[in-house]
C-alpha positions as CSV (number, residue, x, y, z in Angstrom):
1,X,-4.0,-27.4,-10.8
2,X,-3.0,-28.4,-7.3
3,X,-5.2,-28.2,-4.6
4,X,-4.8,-24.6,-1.9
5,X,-1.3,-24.8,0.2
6,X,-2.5,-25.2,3.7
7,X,0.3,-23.7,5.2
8,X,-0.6,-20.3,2.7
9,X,-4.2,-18.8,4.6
10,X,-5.1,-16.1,3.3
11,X,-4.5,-14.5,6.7
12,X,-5.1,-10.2,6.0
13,X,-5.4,-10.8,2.8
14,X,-8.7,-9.8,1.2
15,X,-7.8,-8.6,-2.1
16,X,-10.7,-10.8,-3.7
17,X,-13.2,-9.8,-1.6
18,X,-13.0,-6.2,-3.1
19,X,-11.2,-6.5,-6.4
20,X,-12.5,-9.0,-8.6
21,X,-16.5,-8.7,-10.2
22,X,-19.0,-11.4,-9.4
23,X,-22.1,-11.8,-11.0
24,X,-24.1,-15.1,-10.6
25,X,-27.7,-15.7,-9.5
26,X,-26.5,-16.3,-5.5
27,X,-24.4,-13.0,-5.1
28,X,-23.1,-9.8,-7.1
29,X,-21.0,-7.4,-6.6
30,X,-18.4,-5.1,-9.0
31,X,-15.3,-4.8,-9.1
32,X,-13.5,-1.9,-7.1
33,X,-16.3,-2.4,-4.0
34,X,-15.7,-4.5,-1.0
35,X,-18.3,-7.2,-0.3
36,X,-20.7,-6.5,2.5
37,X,-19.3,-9.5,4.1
38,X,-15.7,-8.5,3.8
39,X,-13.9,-7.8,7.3
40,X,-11.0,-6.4,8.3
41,X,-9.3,-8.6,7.8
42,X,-11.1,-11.8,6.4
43,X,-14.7,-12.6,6.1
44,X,-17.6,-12.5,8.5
45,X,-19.8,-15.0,6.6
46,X,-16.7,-17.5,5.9
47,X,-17.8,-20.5,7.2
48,X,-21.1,-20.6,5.4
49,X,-19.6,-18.0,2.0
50,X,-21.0,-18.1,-1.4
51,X,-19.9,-21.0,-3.6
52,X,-18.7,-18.9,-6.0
53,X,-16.1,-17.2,-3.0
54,X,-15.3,-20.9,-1.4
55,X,-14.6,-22.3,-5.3
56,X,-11.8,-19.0,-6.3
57,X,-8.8,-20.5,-7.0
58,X,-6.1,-17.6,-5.9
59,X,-3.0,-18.2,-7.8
60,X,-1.1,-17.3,-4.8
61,X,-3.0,-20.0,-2.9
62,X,-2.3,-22.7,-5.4
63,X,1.0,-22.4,-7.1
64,X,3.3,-23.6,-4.8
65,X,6.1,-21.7,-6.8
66,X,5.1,-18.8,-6.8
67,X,6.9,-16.7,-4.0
68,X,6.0,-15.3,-0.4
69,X,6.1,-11.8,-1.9
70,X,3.2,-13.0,-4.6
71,X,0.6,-12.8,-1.8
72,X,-1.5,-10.4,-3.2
73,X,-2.1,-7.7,-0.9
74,X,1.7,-7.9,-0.8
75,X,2.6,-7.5,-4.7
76,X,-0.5,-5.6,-5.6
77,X,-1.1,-8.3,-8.1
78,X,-3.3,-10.8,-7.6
79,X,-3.3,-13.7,-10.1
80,X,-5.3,-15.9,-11.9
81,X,-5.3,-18.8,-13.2
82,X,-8.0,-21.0,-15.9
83,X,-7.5,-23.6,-18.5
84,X,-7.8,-22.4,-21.6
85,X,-8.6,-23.4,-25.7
86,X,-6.5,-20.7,-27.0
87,X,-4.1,-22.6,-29.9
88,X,-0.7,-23.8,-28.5
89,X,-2.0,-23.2,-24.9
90,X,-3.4,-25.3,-22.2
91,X,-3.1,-22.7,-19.4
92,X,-3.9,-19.2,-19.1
93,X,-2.9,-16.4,-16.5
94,X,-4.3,-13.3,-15.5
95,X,-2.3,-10.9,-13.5
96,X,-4.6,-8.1,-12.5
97,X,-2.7,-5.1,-10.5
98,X,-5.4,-3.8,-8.8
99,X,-4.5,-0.6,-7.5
100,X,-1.4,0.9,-9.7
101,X,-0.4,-1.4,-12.9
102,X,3.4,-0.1,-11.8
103,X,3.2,-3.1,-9.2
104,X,3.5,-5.4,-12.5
105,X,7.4,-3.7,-12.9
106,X,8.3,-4.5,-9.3
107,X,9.9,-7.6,-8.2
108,X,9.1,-10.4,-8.1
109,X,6.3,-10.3,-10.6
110,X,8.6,-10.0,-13.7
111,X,9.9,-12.5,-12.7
112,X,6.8,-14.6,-12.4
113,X,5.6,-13.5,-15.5
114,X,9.0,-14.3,-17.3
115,X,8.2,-18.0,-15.9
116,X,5.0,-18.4,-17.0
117,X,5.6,-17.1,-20.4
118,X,9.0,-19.4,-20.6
119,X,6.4,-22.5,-19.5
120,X,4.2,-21.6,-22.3
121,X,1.5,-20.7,-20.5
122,X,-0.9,-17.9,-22.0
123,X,0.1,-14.7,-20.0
124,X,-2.0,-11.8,-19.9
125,X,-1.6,-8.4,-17.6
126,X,-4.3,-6.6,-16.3
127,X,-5.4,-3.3,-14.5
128,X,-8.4,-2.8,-12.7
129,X,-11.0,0.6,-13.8
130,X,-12.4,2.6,-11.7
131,X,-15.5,0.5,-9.4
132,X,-18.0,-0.8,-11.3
133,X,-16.3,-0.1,-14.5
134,X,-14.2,-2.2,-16.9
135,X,-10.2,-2.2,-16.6
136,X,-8.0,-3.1,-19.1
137,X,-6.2,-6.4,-20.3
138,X,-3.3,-7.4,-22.6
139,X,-1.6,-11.2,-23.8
140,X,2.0,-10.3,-23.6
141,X,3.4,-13.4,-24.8
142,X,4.2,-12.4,-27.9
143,X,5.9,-9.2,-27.2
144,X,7.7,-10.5,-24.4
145,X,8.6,-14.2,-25.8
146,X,12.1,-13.2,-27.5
147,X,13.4,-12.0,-24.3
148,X,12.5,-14.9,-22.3
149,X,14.6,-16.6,-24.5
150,X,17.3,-14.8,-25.2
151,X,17.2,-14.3,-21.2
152,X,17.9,-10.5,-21.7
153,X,16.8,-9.3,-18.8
154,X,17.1,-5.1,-20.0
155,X,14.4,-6.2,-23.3
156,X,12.2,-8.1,-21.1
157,X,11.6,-4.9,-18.8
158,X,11.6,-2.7,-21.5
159,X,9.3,-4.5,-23.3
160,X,7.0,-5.3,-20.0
161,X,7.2,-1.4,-19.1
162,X,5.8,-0.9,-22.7
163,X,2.7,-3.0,-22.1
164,X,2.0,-1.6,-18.5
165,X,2.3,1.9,-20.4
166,X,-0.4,0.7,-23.1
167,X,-2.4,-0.9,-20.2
168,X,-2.6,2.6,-18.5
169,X,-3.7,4.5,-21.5
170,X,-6.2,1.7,-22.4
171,X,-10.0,2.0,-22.2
């Protein structure tokens, strides 16, 4: 993956300072709760931040394709992305709406997801819990793969309305 777009800071954006769930033997924190450190905006210890905050990869940050509107405290999405062993896959993609999963319907994401899923890369949508708690996540490559290529654009969001359905009703 390429390295972070210095002309994309993260500027107000501080989705991952409250959204995602750290646990390693420097810092923890859950999902759903800001860290202590977290500002608004940015981060008061940023200079001198855990490794495990300086080493997060934000899809937004690194994937020069992906769109202005991606930034995540724009989309409500916030994406991630990890190498993966899963068979026929060498990427994989995590696209967690953190606050409703109905931000995974709204342009542009589709559209991004669409892509990755045409590039072969191992999509999976997500919705956070409540803090502290488990959310919910789903592959949708295989129930979204015959629309990418047939390019129908009606299946696709039928089908991706289907799995952000599921995803709300999940445990």
């Amino acid at each position: 993956m390429a390295e972070p777009l210095l002309e994309r800071p993260c500027g107000d954006c501080s989705v991952c300072c409250t959204h995602m769930t750290i646990d390693t033997p420097s810092f923890a924190k859950v999902a759903g709760v800001a860290c202590e450190h977290c500002l608004s905006p940015g981060c008061g210890i940023y200079e001198t931040r855990y490794d495990i905050c300086r080493t997060y990869r934000c899809g937004w940050k690194h994937a020069a394709w992906l769109p202005e509107a991606m930034r995540p405290d724009r989309s409500g999405v916030v994406i991630d992305f990890r190498e993966t062993e899963a068979p026929g896959y060498k990427l994989e993609a995590r696209l967690l709406a953190y606050a409703d999963p109905a931000a995974l319907e709204r342009h542009p994401v589709p559209d991004v997801i669409a892509g990755l899923i045409a590039q072969q890369v191992l999509t999976h949508i997500a919705r956070s819990g409540p803090p502290g708690a488990p959310g919910a996540k789903a592959a949708v490559n295989a129930q979204l793969a015959e629309a990418v290529r047939t390019r129908d654009p009606d299946l696709f969001l039928a089908a991706l309305k289907a799995g952000v359905r599921a995803l709300e009703t999940a445990p």
